[in-house]
C-alpha positions, 0 to 999 in steps of 0.5 A, spaced: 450 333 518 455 328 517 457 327 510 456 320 507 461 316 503 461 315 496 460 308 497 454 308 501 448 306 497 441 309 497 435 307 497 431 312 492 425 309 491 427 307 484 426 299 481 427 296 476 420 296 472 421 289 469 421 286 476 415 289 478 412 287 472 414 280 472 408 277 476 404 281 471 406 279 465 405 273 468 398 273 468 397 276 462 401 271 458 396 266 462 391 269 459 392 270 453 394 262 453 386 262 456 384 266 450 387 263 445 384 256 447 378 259 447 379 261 441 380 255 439 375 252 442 370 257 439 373 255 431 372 248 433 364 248 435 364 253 429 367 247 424 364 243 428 357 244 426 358 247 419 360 239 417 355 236 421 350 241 418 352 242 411 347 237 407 353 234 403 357 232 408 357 225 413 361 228 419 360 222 423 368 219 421 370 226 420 376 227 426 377 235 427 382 238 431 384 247 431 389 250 435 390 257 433 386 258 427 389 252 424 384 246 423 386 239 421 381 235 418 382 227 419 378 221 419 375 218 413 369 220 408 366 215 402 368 219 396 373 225 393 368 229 393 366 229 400 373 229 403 374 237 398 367 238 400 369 239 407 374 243 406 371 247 402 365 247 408 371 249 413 374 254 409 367 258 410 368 258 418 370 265 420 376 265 425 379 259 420 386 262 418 388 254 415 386 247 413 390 241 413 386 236 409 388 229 412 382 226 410 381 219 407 376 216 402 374 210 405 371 207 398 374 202 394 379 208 391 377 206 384 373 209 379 366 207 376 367 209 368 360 208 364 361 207 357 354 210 354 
């Protein structure tokens, strides 16, 4: 047998794992991206039909935005007590991890004080 040089190089079978892996971590962060926007979606028909539901609540003008767990309520409401009513209504929603109230009361911002 002839004897090798020190400088030769040999395939042994070994790779890099990290290499290997990258095509696959790749897929896998595509589908954690897809789940968590299904996810998302998820909350969002979740917030969706617990204001349209709620009996307190004029969702009409109600604009509701989710991206991981955090939801955003913006749009305009009658009155005080429906714009803290929804967040409350929201609050309830399993998979909402925080609210950001953006909401607006459209009437006419004054208060009716009633002497009796």
């Amino acid at each position: 047998m002839p004897k090798e040089k020190a400088s030769e190089k040999h395939d042994l079978g070994i790779r890099n794992p990290y290499i290997d892996l990258e095509p696959f971590l790749a897929e896998e962060q595509k589908n954690a991206d897809t789940w968590i926007k299904n996810k998302s979606d998820d909350v969002y028909e979740r917030v969706c039909e617990a204001l349209y539901q709620h009996h307190d609540i004029d969702a009409s003008q109600i604009i509701v935005s989710v991206k991981n767990g955090e939801v955003t309520l913006s749009g305009k409401v009658p009155d005080r007590n429906m714009k803290w009513t929804a967040e409350s209504c929201v609050a309830d929603v399993s998979g909402v991890r925080q609210i950001n109230n953006e909401l607006k009361v459209s009437g006419s911002g004054k208060l009716n004080i009633v002497n009796h």
